[in-house]
N, C-alpha and C positions, 0 to 999 in steps of 0.2 A: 723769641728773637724778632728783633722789626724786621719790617715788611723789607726795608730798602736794604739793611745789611745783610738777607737771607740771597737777594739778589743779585747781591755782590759776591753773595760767596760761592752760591751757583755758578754764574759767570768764569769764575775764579776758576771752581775746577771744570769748567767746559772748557776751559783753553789749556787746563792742565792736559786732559785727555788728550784734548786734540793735537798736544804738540808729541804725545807718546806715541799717539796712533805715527804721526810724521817721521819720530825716530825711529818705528819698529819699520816700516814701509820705506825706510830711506836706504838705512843701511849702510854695509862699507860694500864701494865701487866695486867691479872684476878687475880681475891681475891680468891682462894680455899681453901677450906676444906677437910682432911681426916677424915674417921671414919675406922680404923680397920691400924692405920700407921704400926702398931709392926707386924702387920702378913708378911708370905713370898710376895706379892702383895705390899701391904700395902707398905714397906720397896725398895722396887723398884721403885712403883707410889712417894713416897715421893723423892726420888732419882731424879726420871726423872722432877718433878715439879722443885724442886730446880734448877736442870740446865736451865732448859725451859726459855728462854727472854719471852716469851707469858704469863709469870706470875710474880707478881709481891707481891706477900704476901702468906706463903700457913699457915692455921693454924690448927693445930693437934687436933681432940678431943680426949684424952687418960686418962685412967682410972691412970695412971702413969706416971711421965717425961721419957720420951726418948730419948736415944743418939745421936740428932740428933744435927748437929750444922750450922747453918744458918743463915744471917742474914734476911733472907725470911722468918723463919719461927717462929714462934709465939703456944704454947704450951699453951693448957687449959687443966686443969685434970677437969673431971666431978663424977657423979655418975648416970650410967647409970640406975639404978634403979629410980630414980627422976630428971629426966632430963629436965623437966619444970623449976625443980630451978637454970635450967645455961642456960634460955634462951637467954641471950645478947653472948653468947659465938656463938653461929650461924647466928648473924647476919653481916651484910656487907660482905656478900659469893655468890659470882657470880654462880660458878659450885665448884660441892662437889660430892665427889665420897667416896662409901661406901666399902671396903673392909674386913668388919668388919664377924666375923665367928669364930664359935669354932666345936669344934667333938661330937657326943655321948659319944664315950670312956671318956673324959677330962672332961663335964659337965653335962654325963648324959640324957635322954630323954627329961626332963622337961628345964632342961638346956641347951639344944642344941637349941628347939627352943626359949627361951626366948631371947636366942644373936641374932641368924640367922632372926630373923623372929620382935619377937618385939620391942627390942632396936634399929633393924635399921629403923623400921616403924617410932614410936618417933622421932625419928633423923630428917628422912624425915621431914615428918609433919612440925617440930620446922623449918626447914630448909625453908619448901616452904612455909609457913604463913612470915616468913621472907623477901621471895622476891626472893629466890634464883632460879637460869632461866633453870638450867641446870644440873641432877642430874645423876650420872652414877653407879648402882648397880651391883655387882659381882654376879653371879648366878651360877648355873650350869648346863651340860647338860642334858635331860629328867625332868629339873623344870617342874612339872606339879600339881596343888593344889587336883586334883585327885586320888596323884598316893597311892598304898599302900604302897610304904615304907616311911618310917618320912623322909627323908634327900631331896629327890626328891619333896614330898610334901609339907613340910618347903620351900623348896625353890622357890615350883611355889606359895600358898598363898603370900609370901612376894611381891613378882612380882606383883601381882593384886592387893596387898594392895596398895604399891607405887605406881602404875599405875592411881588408882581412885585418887590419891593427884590431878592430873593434871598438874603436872609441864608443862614448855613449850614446855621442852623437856627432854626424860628420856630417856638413851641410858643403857638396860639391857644385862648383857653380859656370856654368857652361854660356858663357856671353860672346856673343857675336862678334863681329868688326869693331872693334874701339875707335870711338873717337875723342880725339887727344890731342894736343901738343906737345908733342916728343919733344926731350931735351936732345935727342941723338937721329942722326938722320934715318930715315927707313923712305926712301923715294919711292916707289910700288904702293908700302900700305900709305902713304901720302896720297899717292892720285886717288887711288881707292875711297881714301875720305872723302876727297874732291867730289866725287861720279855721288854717291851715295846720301853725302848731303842734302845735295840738289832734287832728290826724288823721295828719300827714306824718311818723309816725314812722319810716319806713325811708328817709326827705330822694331819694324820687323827682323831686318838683318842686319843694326846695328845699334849700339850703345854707348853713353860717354863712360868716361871713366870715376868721374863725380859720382854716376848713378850706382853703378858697381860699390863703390865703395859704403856709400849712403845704405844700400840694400842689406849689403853685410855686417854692418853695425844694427841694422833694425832687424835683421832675424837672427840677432844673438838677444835683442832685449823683449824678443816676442818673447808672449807668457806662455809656455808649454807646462799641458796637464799632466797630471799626475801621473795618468797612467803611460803618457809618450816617457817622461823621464825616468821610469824603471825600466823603458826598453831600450833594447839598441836603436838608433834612431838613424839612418843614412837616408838624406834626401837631395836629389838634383833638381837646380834649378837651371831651367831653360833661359832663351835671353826675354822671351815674356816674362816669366815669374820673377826675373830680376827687376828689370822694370815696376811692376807693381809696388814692387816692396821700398824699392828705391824714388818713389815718386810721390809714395802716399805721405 
C-alpha cells in the first residue's frame, strides 16, 4: 500500500477511535430532581443543572409552575401534604437535591417544621424506595436534633431522618449566612448581610447562594472510587468545604 494512503488510513482510524473513546466517556446526562426549585438556592441549583452537559433531564417537584424555561426540564405540581399520591412523579431520578425551606415568621412554628423537616423526609423516602443513588440535602450550620432552638434542631432531626433512609450516598450541606437577593422580604437576615459584607471578606461565616449551588452540582460530577460507591457514603459539608467546591 503507498506511503500516503497508509497514512490516511491511519488517521482515518485515529479519529475513528477517538471519537468512540468521546462516545463511551460522554454518555447519557443524570436524571435530577429538585425540591424546593423557587427558593434563592433552589433557583441557582436549577440554573446551574440546566447548563451542566453532565445532565440530561432535571424535573421540578413544585407546589406551582415556575418560570423556568428549558427543554431539560419537566414540571410536576404536587401536594406536598399527600405526597404518596404523586409517587410516579419521583421516579426515574438518579440524584435529587432538596433545597426546600421556609421561615418561622412566613409559616409559623408548626409550620416551619412541617416544610423543613417533614415534607422533605416524604420526599426522600418516595425518592429512595424509588431507586434514587444520590441525595443532597440543604442544611444549616449548628444542625444539631438537640439543640434548644427549633430552627437548628429542625434542622439537625431532618439530617438523621434522611441519614437512616440509607441512601448510597447523601451529601448534607451545612452553609452559613446566605447571601442573596430575596424576592421576599426578611428585614433581620437583610441587615445581617449589610454587617457581614462589610468585614466577611474571606465568607468564614457566610456564603452566596451562587456558591451553594455551583458546589452541589460539582460534587455530584466528582469522580468517586470504586470502593466509596459500593459503600454507604454520607458526608457534611461545612460552609468551608462548600466554598472550595463551589469556587474551584
Amino acid at each position: 500500500m503507498p506511503t500516503e494512503a497508509l497514512g490516511i488510513l491511519e488517521a482515518s482510524m485515529l479519529t475513528y477511535a477517538r471519537n468512540i473513546v468521546k462516545l463511551i466517556m460522554s454518555g447519557p446526562g443524570l436524571r435530577a430532581l429538585v425540591l424546593g426549585g423557587s427558593g434563592e438556592i433552589g433557583r441557582q441549583l436549577v440554573q446551574e443543572l440546566i447548563n451542566s452537559p453532565g445532565f440530561s433531564h432535571v424535573t421540578l417537584i413544585t407546589r406551582r409552575e415556575l418560570d423556568v424555561k428549558s427543554e431539560k426540564v419537566e414540571q410536576k405540581l404536587v401536594d406536598f401534604e399527600n405526597l404518596d399520591n404523586h409517587i410516579d412523579a419521583f421516579k426515574d431520578v438518579q440524584v435529587a437535591y432538596s433545597c426546600l425551606g421556609t421561615t418561622r415568621g412566613k409559616a409559623g412554628a408548626k409550620g416551619f417544621v412541617r416544610v423543613d423537616r417533614d415534607y422533605v423526609y416524604s420526599a426522600a423516602k418516595l425518592l429512595k424506595d424509588s431507586g434514587c443513588s444520590h441525595f443532597h440535602l440543604i442544611s444549616s450550620t449548628g444542625a444539631n436534633k438537640n439543640s434548644h432552638f427549633l430552627y437548628q434542631k429542625t434542622k439537625g432531626e431532618v439530617e438523621n431522618m434522611v441519614t437512616e433512609l440509607n441512601f448510597p450516598r447523601l451529601s448534607i450541606y451545612r452553609p452559613s449566612l446566605l447571601l442573596c437577593d430575596r424576592q421576599e422580604s426578611r428585614p433581620m437576615e437583610k441587615i445581617a448581610q449589610i454587617v457581614v459584607r462589610g468585614f466577611d471578606w474571606r465568607n468564614k461565616i457566610s456564603i452566596g447562594t451562587d456558591t451553594v449551588a455551583s458546589a452541589m452540582v460539582a460534587n455530584t460530577l466528582e469522580q468517586q472510587t470504586s470502593e466509596k460507591a459500593e459503600e454507604t457514603q454520607v458526608e457534611i459539608l461545612e460552609n468551608a468545604d462548600i466554598l472550595r467546591l463551589g469556587i474551584d
